[in-house]
C-alpha positions in Angstrom: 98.5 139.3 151.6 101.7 137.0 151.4 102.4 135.9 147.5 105.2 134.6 148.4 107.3 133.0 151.3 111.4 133.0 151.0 114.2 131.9 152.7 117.2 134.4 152.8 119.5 131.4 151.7 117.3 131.3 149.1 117.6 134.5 147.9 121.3 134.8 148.5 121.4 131.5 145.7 119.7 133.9 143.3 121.8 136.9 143.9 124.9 133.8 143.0 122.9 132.7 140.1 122.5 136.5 139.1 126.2 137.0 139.4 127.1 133.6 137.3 128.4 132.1 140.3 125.5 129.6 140.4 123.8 127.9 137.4 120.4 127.2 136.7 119.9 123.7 137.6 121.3 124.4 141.0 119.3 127.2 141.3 116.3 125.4 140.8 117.3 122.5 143.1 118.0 124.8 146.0 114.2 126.6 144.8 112.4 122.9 145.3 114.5 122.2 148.4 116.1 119.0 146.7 118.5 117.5 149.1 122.3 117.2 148.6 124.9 115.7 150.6 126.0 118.4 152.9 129.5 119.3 152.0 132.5 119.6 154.5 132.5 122.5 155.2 128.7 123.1 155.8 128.9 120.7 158.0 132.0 122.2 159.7 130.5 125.5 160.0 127.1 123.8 161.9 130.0 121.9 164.3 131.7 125.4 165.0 127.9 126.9 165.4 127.0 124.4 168.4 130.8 124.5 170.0 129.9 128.1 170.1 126.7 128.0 171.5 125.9 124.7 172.8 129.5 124.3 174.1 129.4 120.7 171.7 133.3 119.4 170.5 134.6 122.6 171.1 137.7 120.6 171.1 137.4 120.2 167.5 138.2 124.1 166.9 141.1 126.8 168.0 140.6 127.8 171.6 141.9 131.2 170.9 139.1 131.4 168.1 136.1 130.3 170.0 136.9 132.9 173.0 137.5 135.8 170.7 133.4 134.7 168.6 132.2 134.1 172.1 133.9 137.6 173.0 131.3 139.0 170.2 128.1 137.4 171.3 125.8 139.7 172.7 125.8 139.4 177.0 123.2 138.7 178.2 122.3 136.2 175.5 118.4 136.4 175.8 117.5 133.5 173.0 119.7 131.2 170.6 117.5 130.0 166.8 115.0 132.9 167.0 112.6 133.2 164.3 112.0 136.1 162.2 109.8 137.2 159.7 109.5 140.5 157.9 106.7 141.4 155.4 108.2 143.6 152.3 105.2 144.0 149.7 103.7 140.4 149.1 106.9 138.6 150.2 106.9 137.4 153.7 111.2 136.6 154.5 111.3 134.4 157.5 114.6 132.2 158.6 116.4 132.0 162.0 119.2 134.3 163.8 121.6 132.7 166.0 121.4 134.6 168.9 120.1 137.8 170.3 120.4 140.3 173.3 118.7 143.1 174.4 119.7 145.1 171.2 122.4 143.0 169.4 121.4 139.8 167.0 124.3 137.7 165.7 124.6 135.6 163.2 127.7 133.2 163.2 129.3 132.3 160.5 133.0 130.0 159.0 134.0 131.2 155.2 137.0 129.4 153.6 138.0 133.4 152.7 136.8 136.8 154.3 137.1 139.7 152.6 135.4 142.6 154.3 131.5 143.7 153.4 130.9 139.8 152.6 127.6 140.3 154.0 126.6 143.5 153.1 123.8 142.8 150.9 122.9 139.5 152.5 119.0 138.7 152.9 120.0 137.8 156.4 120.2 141.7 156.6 116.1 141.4 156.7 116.5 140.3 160.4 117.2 143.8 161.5 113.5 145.3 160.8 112.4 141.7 161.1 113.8 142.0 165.3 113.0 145.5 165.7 110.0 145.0 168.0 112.2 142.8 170.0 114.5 145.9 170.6 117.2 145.0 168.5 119.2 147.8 166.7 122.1 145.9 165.6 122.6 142.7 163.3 126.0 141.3 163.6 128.1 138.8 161.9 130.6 136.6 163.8 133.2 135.3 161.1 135.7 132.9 160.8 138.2 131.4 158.6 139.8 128.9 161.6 142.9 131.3 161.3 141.2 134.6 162.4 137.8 136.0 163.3 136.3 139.0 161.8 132.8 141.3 162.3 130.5 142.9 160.1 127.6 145.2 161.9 124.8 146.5 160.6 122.0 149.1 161.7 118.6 150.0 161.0 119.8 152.6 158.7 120.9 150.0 156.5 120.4 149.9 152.8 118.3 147.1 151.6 118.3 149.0 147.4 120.2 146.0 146.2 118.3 143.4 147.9 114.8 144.6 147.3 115.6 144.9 143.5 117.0 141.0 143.8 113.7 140.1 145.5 111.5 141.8 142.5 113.7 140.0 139.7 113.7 136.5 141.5 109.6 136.7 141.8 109.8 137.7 138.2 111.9 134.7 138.0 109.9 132.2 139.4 106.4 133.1 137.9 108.7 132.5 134.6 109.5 129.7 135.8 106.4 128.5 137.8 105.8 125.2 136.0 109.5 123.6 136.9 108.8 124.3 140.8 108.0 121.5 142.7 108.0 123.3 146.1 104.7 125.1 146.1 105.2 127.0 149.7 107.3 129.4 147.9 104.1 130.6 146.4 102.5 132.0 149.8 101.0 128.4 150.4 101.8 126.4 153.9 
């Protein structure tokens, strides 16, 4: 049975809120999917997404950076936007992955500063179990900052301590919380 039905963006806000990177209002506005003007560079990183797999304004980007993320992409690409979901207890985690091969998934992603293990305890991490009956072994992430481009992979063996103990407190969370959220597919509900 499905209690509950997350995002990993959604869960990566509460492991900011957790940290104090995020406060509570914005917590709660990212919880009941209340829209904000996408920033710049949100909007740069879904431009630099599509050059990369669409081939759309690639002109608008470093040609020595789009070869060397291209260069990472798993060949043969076998699907671009692929669904996933994974099942852990009552919480069904579902999103999209870039692109996957016959054993690689990538995610792609721009940061306005790398510093290595960035993704190491992303949700996004869930897409490995979540593609396993497709074959896939590997879940890597493409990064840039426009000046260089950097790679993070990770395998089935892959520790998911931290994140499981974040999706525990952040139910806890939102049954505490259950009367200020507006978005009721969070709850298991469609």
């Amino acid at each position: 049975m499905v209690r509950y039905r997350f995002y990993p963006t959604l869960l990566n806000a509460f492991a900011r809120f957790e940290s104090g990177k995020l406060d509570e209002t914005s917590l709660l506005n990212i919880i009941n999917r209340i829209r904000v003007p996408a920033t710049v560079e949100q909007i740069q990183g879904i431009s630099f997404e599509n050059a990369i797999i669409k081939g759309e304004h690639e002109e608008m980007f470093p040609v020595h950076i789009i070869a060397e993320v291209r260069s990472l992409l798993p060949r043969p690409m076998v699907a671009t936007q692929v669904y996933c979901e994974y099942q852990f207890e009552d919480v069904l985690i579902y999103g999209y992955v870039d692109v996957i091969g016959k054993s690689l998934a990538v995610d792609i992603k721009t940061t306005r500063m790398y510093s290595p293990g960035l993704f190491a305890n992303s949700h996004q991490n869930f897409y490995l179990p979540a593609l396993r009956s497709r074959g896939i072994r590997t879940l890597r992430y493409v990064i840039t900052d426009f000046e260089k481009v950097y790679e993070e992979n990770y395998g089935l063996q892959t520790d998911f301590s931290e994140q499981i103990m974040q999706i525990r407190a952040f139910c806890s969370y939102i049954e505490a919380h259950r009367e200020m959220i507006t978005d009721r597919k969070i709850f298991g509900g469609l």
